[in-house]
C-alpha positions as CSV (number, residue, x, y, z in Angstrom):
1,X,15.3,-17.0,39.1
2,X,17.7,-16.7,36.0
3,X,20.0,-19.0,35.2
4,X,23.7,-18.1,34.1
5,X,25.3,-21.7,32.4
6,X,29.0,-21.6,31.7
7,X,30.4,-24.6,30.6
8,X,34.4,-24.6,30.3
9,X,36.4,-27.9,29.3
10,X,39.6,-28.8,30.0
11,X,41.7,-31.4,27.8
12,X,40.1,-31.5,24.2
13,X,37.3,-29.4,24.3
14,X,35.2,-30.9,21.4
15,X,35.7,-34.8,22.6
16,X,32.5,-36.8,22.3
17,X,32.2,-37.1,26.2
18,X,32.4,-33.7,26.4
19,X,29.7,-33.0,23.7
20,X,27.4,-35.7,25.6
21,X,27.6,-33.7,28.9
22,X,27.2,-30.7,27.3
23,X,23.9,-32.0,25.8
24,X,22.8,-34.0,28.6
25,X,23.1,-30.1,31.2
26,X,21.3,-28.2,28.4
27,X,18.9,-30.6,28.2
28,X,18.1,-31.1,32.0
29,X,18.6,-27.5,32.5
30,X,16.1,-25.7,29.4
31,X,12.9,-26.1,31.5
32,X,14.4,-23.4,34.2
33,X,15.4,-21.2,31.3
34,X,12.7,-19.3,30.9
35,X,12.9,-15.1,32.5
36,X,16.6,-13.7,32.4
37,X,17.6,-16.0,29.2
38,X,17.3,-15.4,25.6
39,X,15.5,-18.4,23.7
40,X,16.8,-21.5,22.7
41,X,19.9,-21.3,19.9
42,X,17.2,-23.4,18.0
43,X,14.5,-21.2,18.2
44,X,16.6,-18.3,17.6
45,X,18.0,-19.6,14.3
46,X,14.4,-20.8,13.4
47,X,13.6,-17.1,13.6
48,X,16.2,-15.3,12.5
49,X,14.9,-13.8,9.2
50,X,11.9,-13.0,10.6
51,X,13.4,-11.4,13.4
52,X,15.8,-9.4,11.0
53,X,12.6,-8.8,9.1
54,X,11.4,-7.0,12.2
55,X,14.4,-4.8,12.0
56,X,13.6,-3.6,8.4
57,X,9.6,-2.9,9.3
58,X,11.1,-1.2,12.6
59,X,13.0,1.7,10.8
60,X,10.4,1.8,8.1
61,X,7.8,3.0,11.3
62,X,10.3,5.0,13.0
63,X,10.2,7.0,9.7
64,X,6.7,7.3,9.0
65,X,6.0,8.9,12.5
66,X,9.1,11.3,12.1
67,X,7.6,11.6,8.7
68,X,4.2,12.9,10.3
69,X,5.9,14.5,13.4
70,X,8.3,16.8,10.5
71,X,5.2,17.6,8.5
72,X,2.7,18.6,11.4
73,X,5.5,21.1,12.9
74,X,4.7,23.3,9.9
75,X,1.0,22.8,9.8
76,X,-0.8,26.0,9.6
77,X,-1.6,26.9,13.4
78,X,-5.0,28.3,13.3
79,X,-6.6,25.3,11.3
80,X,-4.1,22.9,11.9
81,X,-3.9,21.9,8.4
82,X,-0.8,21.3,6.4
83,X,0.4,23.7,3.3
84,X,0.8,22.3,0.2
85,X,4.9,22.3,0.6
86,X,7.3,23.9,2.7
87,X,8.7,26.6,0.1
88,X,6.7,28.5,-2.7
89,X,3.2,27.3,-1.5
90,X,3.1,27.2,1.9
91,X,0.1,29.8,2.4
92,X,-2.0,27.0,1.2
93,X,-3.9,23.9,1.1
94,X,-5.2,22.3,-2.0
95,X,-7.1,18.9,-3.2
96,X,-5.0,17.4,-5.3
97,X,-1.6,17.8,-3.5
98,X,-2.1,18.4,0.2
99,X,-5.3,16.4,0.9
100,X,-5.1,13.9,-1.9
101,X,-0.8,13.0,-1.4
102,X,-0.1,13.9,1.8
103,X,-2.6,13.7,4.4
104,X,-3.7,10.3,3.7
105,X,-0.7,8.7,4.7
106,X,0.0,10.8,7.4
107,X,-3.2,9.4,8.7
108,X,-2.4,5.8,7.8
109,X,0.8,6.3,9.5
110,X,-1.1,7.5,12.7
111,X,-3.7,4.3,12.5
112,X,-0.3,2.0,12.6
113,X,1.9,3.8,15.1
114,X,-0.3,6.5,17.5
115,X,-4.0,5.8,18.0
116,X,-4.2,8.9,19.7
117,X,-2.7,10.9,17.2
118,X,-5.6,9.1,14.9
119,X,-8.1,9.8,17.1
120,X,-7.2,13.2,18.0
121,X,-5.2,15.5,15.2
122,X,-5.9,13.7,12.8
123,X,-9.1,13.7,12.9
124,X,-9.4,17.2,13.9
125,X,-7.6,18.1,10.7
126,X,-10.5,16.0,8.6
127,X,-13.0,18.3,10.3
128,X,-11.4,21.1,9.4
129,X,-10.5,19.7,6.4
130,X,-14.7,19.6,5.3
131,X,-15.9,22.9,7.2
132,X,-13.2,25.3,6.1
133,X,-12.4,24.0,2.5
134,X,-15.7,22.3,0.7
135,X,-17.0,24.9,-1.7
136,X,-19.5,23.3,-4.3
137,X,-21.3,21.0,-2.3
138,X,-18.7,18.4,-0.1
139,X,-15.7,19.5,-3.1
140,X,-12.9,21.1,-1.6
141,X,-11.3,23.9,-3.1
142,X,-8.2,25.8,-2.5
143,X,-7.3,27.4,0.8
144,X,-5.6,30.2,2.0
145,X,-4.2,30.8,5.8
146,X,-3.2,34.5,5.2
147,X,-6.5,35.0,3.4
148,X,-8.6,32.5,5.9
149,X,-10.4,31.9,3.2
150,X,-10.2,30.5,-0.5
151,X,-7.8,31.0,-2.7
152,X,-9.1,32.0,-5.6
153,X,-12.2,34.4,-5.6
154,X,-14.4,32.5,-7.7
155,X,-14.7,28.5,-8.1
156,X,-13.4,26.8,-11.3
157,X,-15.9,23.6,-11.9
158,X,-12.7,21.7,-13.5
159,X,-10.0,23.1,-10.7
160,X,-13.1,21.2,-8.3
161,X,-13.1,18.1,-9.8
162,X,-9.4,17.4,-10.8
163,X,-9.1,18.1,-7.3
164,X,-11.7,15.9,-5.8
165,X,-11.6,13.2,-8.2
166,X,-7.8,12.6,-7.1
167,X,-8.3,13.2,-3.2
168,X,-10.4,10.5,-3.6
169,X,-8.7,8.1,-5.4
170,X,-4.8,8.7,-4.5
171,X,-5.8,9.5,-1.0
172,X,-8.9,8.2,0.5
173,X,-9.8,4.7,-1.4
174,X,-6.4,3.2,-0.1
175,X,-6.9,4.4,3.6
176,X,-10.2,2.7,3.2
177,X,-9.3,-0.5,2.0
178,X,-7.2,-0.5,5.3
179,X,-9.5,0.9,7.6
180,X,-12.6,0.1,6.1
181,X,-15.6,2.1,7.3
182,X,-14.9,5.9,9.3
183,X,-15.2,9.5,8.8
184,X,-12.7,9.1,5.8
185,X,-14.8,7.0,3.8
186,X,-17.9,9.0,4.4
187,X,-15.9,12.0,3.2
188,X,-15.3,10.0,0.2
189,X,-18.4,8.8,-0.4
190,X,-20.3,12.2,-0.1
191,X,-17.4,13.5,-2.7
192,X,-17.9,10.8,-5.0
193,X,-22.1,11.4,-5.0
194,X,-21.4,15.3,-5.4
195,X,-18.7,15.0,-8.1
196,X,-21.4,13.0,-10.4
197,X,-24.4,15.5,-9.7
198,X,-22.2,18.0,-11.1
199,X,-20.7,15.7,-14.2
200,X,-20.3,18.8,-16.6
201,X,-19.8,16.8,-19.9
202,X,-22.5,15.5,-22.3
203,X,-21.9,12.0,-24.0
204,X,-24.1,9.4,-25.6
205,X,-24.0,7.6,-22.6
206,X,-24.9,9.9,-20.1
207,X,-22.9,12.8,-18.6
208,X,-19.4,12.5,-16.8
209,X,-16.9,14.2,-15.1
210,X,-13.9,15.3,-17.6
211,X,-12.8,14.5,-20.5
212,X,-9.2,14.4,-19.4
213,X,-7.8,10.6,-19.3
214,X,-6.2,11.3,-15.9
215,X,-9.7,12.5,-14.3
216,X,-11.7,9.6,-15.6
217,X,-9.4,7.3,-14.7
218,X,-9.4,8.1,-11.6
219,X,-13.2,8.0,-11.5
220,X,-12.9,4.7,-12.8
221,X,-11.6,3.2,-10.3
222,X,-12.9,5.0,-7.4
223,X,-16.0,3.8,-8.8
224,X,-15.4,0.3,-9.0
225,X,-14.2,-0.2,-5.6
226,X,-16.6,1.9,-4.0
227,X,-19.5,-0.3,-5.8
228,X,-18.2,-3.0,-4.6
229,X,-18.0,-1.9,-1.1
230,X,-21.1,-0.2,-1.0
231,X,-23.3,-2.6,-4.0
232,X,-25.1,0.8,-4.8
233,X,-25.7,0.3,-8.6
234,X,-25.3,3.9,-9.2
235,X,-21.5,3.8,-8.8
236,X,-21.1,1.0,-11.9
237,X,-23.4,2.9,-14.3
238,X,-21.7,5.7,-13.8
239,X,-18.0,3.9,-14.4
240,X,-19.9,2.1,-17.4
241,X,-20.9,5.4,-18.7
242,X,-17.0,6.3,-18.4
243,X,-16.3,2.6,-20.0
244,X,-18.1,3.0,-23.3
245,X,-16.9,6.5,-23.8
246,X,-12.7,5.3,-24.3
247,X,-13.9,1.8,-25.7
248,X,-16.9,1.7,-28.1
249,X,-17.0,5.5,-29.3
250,X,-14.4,7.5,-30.5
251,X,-12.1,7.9,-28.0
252,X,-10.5,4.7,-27.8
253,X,-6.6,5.1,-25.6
254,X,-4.6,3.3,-28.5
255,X,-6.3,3.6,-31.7
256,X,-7.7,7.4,-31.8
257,X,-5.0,9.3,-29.3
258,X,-1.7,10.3,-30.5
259,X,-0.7,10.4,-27.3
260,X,-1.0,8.0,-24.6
261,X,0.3,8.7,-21.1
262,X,2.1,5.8,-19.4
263,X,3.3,7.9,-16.1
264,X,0.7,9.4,-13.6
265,X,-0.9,12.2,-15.6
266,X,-2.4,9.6,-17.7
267,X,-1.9,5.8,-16.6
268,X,-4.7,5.6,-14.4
269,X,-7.1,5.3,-17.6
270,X,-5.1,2.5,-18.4
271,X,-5.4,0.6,-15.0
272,X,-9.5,2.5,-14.7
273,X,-10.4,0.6,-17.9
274,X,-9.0,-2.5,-16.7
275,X,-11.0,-2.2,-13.2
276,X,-14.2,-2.1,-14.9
277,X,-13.5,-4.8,-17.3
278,X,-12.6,-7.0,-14.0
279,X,-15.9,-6.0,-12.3
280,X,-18.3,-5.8,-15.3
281,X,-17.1,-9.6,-15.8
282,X,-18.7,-10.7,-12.4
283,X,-22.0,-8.5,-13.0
284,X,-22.7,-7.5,-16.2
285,X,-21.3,-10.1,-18.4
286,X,-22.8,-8.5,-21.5
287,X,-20.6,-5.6,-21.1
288,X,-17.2,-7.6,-20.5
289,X,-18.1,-9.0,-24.0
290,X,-18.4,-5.5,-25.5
291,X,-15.5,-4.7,-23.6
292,X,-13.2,-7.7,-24.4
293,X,-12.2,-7.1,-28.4
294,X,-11.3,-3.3,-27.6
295,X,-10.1,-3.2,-24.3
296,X,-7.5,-6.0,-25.4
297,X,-6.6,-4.0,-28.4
298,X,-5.6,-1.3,-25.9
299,X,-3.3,-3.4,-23.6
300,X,-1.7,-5.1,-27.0
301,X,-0.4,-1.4,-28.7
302,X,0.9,-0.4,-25.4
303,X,2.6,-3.5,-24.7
304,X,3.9,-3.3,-28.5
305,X,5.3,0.2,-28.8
306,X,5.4,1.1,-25.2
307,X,8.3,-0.9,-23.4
308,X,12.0,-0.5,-23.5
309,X,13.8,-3.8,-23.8
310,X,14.0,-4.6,-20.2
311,X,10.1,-4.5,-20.4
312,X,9.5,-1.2,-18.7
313,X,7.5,1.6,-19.5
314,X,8.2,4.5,-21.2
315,X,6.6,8.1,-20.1
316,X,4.5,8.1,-23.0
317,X,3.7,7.0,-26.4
318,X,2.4,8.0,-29.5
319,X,0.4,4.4,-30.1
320,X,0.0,5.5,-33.7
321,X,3.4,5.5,-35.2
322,X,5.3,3.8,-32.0
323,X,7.3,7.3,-30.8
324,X,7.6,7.2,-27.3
325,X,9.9,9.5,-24.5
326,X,13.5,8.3,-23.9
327,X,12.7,8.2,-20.5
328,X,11.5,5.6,-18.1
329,X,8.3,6.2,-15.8
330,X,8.3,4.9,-12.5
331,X,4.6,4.7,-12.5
332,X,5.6,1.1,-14.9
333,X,4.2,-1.3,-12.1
334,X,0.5,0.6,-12.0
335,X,0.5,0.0,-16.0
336,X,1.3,-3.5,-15.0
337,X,-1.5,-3.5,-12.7
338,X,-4.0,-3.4,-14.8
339,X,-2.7,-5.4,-17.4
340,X,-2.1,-8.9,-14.4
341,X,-6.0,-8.1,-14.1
342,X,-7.1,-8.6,-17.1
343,X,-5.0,-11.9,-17.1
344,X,-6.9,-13.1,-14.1
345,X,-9.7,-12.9,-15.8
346,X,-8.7,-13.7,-19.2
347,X,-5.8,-16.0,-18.5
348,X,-4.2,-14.4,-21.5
349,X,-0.2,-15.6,-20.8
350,X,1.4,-12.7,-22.4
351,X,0.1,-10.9,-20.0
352,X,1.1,-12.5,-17.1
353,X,4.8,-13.2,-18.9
354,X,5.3,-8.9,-19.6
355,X,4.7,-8.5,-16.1
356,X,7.5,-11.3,-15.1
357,X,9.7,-10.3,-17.3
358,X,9.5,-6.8,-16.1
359,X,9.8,-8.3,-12.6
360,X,12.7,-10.5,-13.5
361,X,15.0,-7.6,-15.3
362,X,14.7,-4.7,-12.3
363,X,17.9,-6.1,-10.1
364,X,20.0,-6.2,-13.2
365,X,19.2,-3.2,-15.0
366,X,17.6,-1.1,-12.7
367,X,19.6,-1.2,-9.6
368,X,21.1,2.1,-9.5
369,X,18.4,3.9,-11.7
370,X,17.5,7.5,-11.3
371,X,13.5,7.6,-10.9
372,X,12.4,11.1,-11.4
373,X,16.2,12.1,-11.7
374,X,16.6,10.2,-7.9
375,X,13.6,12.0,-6.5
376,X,11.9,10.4,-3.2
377,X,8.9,10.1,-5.1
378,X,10.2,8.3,-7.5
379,X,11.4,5.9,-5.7
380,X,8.0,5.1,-3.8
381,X,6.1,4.7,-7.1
382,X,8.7,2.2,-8.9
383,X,9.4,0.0,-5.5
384,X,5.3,0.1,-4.7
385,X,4.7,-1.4,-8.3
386,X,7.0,-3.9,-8.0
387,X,6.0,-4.8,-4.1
388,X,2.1,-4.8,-5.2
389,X,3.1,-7.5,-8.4
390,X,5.4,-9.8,-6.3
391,X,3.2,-9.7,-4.1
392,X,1.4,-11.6,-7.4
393,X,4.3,-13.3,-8.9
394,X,7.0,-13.8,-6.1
395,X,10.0,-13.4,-8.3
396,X,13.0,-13.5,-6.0
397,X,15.5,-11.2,-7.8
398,X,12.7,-8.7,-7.8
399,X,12.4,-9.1,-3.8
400,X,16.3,-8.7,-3.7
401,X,15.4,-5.4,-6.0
402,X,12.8,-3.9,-3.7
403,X,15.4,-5.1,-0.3
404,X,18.0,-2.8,-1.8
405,X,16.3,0.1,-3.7
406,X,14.3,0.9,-0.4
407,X,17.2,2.3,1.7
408,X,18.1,4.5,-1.7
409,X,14.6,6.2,-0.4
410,X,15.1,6.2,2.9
411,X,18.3,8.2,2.6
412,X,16.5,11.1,1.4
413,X,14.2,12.1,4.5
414,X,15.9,14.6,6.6
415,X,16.8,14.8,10.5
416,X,13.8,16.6,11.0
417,X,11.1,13.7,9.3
418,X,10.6,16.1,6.2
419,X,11.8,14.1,3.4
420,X,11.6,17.1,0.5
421,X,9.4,19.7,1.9
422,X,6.5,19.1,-1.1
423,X,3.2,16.6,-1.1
424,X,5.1,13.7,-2.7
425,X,6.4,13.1,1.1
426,X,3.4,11.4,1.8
427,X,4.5,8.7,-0.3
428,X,7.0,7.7,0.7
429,X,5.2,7.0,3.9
430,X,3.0,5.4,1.9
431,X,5.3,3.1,0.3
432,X,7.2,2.4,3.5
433,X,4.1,0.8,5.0
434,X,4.0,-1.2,1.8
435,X,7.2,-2.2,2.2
436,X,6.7,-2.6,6.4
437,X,3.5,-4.9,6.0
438,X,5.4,-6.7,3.8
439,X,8.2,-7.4,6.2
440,X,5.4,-8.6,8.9
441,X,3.2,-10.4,6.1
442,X,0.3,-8.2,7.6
443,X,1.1,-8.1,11.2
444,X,0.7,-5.2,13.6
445,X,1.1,-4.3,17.2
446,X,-1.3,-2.5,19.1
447,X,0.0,0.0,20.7
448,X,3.2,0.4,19.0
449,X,6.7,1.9,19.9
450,X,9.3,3.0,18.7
451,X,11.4,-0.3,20.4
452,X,9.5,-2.8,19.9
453,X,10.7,-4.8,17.3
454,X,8.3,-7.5,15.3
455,X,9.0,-8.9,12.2
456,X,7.4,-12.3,10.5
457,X,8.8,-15.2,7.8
458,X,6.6,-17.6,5.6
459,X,7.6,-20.7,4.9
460,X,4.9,-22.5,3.4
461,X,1.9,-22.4,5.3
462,X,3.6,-22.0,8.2
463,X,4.4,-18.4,9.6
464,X,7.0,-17.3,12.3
465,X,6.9,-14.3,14.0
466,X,9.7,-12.8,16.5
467,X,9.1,-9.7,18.8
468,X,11.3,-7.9,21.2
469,X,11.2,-4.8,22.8
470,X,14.4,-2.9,25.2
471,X,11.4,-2.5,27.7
472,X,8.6,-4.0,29.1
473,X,5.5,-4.0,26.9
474,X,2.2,-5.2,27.1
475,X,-0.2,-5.5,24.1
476,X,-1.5,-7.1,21.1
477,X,-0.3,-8.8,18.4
478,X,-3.1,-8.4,15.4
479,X,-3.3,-10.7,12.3
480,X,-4.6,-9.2,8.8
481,X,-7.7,-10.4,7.4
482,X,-8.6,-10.3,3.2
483,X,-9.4,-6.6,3.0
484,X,-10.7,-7.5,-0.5
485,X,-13.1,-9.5,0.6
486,X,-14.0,-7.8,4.4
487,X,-13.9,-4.2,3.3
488,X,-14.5,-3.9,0.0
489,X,-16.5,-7.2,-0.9
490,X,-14.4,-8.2,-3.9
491,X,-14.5,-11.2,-5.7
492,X,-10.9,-11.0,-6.7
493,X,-8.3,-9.2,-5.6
494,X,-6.7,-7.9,-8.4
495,X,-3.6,-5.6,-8.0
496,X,-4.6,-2.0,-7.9
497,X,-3.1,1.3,-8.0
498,X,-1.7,2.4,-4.1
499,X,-3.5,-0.7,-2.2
500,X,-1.7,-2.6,0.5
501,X,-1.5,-5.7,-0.4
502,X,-2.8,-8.7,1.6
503,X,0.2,-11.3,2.6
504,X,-0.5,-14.3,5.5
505,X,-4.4,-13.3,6.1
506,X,-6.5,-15.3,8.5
507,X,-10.3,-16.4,7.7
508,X,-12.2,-14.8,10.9
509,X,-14.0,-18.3,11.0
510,X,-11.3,-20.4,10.6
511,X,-9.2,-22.1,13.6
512,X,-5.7,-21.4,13.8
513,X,-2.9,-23.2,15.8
514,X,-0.4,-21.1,17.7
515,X,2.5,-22.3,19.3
516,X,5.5,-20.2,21.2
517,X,8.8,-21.1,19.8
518,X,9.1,-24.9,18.8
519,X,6.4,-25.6,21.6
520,X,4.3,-28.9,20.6
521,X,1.2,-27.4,22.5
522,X,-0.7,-24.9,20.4
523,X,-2.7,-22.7,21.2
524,X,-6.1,-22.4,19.2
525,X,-7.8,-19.4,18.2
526,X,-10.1,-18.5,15.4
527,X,-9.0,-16.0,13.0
528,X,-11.4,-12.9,14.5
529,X,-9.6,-13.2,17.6
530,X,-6.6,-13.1,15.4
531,X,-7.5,-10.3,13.9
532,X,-8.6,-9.0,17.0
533,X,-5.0,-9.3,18.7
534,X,-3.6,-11.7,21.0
535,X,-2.0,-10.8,24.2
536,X,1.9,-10.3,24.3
537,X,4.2,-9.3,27.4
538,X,7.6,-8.7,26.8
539,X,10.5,-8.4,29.3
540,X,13.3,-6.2,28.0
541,X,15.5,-7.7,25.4
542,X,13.7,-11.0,25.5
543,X,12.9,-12.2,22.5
544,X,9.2,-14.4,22.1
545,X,8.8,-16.4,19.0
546,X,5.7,-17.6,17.6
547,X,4.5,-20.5,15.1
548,X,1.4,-19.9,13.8
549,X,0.1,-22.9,10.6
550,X,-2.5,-22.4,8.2
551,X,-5.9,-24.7,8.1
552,X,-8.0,-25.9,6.0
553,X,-12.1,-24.9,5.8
């Protein structure tokens, strides 16, 4: 039966007698405060930035499902897919802009906040996604809904695979390395085999794909993580192939381009290169030493002409004569990417200290900046980069950064869930969930709604989570695991262009104490039943608090 205490004094209301009883009642009376109360003031202050954590990661959902919910009122009712944007081109569907930007996340958004939605339209639209669209082979190609048909009458081979080669790296690679094997990552993989049978472009090395910087350097690191995931040689020849075209022949970023792109028509060679030096190190060590002189060259021109003062990019460079744009790009953190990489494996400290300082400058200087002239998408680049390298090198002005840049997003996405009417929305649901995990240090709910508030806190080794909902709720509460190492098979997780990163991961054979607010009797499970979910009810506007403490092997 709940318990209403009210306590009133007369006299002097803070005498020590009066503190004693109060102390002694609370005391005798907290084992009958259990349905009806809110937890102990200890336990609540304990838990109060992870609760107001949950707050943060709550909104962040709420507007990635009315991010979803906007975009699939204007999907195309006979195929259910979704146009390419809401204005000019919205008789179509394309590769690089509707399947590769938009859908993805739209997808990952469903897999995190309505498994039905997953299961059902979404998976509906990746069905009609293949049997309407793929024209050479599993490549998509342009779509038209007046037409029902494609686009353009005849295919263009390099239209095909700029297309496909970024579908599959902007769009399916990162909902793999969170949902590890499905119908997604089949789709990928048959892409990935069909974009290499048709490599167009004879080399010394072999054929490839393009000889665009953009297209390879997508392939590069679609490549690598898909090796790695798969351990099908095939898929590191052909990024090696890619790897001694830019650094031992003539086509070397720095030293025989004029022009090197630093934003995201051209950075991903930059953090492709550094991919396969990171996984030609663990498996074909006389490559990472062929690598290693010219590969370092490359990262030491760009970090010398290629950074404003504040140690941010520039859009490009000329890494011949040190001209560059006067503007900033917001893809600086996925330059940075590759660059922490190759200090894991080379421990070079420059490295590591560019990316800090880069870190350490953004709440001074960049507070207020204009990314793409204040565009949403913008935003979701520069605040992903710096949420994937803190997540690295926890500097805390850059958290503070990050904390206050994200609601200068938010603001953007309309009433309806649209947040500009183009692809680059699915961004910002992407980055969101970046931010979101981040905010729960990996933690999920299964099934999730719109009230139920969970949020987490790290101190340490020791994590504390806080849930609430405004009605009852029964479900799970899930753990993350090291995706790296589970899903892909990594030997390192490096940072990497659009991943989510890993926060408080469980071992799924470890042990794992949980306790329920500042209970002394854990709770022990291992960390695939973590992982799995454990079993929450919540009465409305109680708040349950959990400890949960890291162990040792």
């Amino acid at each position: 039966m709940p318990i209403n205490l009210s306590l009133r004094f007369t006299g002097a209301p803070f005498s020590p007698s009066n503190v004693r009883l109060c102390v002694t009642l609370i005391i005798l009376l907290a084992p009958f405060c259990g349905q009806g109360m809110s937890a102990h003031p200890m336990e609540t202050q304990d838990f109060t930035v992870a609760l107001e954590n949950g707050k943060l990661a709550n909104e962040g959902f709420l507007r990635c499902h009315r991010f979803v919910e906007g975009w699939l009122r204007n999907a195309d009712p006979k195929t259910g897919l979704i146009p390419r944007n809401l204005t000019q081109s919205k008789d179509i569907w394309n590769t690089q802009d509707s399947a590769a930007d938009n859908y993805p996340f739209m997808v990952l958004t469903a897999a995190l906040t309505d498994r039905p939605m997953f299961d059902g339209r979404m998976l509906d639209m990746l069905r009609a996604e293949t049997k309407l669209t793929s024209r050479l082979d599993s490549m998509p190609d342009t779509y038209s809904f007046s037409k029902g048909g494609f686009a353009d009458a005849e295919p263009d081979l390099g239209r095909i695979i700029f297309g496909t080669s970024e579908y599959i790296k902007d769009g399916l690679v990162p909902l793999t390395e969170w949902l590890g094997p499905s119908p997604w990552s089949q789709r990928m993989i048959q892409m990935l085999d069909d974009l290499w049978k048709h490599a167009p472009v004879d080399t010394p090395y072999g054929k490839i794909v393009s000889t665009n910087q953009e297209v390879n350097g997508d392939n590069l690191q679609s490549l690598c993580r898909v090796y790695w995931m798969t351990s099908d040689r095939k898929y590191l020849d052909w990024a090696i192939r890619l790897g001694d075209y830019y650094l031992l022949d003539k086509h070397h970023p720095t030293r025989d381009e004029s022009r090197l792109r630093l934003d995201d028509h051209g950075c991903e060679i930059v953090s492709g290169l550094c991919e396969l030096y990171a996984t030609v190190n663990f498996v074909a060590p006389e490559k990472k030493k062929a690598y290693e002189k010219p590969l370092h060259e490359m990262l030491d021109r760009t970090l010398a002409v290629g950074r404003h003062e504040h140690g941010l990019f520039y859009d490009w460079v000329n890494p011949q004569t040190g001209e560059h744009a006067n503007t900033l790009t917001d893809n600086w953190g996925y330059n940075f990417n590759g660059i922490y990489t190759v200090y894991l494996i080379d421990k070079t400290p420059e490295y590591r200290q560019a990316v800090r300082n880069a870190l350490e400058n953004l709440h001074e200087h960049y507070l207020d900046y204009k990314w793409e002239n204040g565009g949403a998408d913008g935003y979701a680049d520069s605040i992903e980069g710096a949420i994937n390298l803190y997540n690295r090198e926890p500097v805390p002005s850059a958290a503070r950064w990050i904390d206050e840049s994200i609601p200068m997003m938010w603001r953007i996405q309309k009433d309806d869930g649209v947040i500009e009417g183009w692809h680059g929305d699915g961004n910002f649901a992407r980055t969101t969930i970046m931010y979101c995990l981040w905010k729960t240090q990996g933690v999920t709910i299964e099934p999730w709604r719109k009230d139920v508030v969970f949020g987490a806190d790290l101190a340490g080794d020791v994590l504390r989570i806080a849930i609430k909902a405004d009605e009852p709720w029964q479900g799970r509460l899930l753990f993350d695991v090291p995706r790296h190492k589970t899903i892909l098979h990594m030997p390192l997780d490096w940072p990497r262009l659009n991943q989510f990163p890993e926060w408080w991961t469980v071992q799924p054979e470890r042990s794992y104490p949980v306790s329920e607010g500042t209970s002394q009797s854990p709770k022990t499970y291992t960390g695939q039943q973590l992982h799995e979910g454990i079993p929450i009810d919540l009465q409305p506007a109680v708040a349950r608090y959990f400890v949960v403490h890291r162990t040792e092997k």
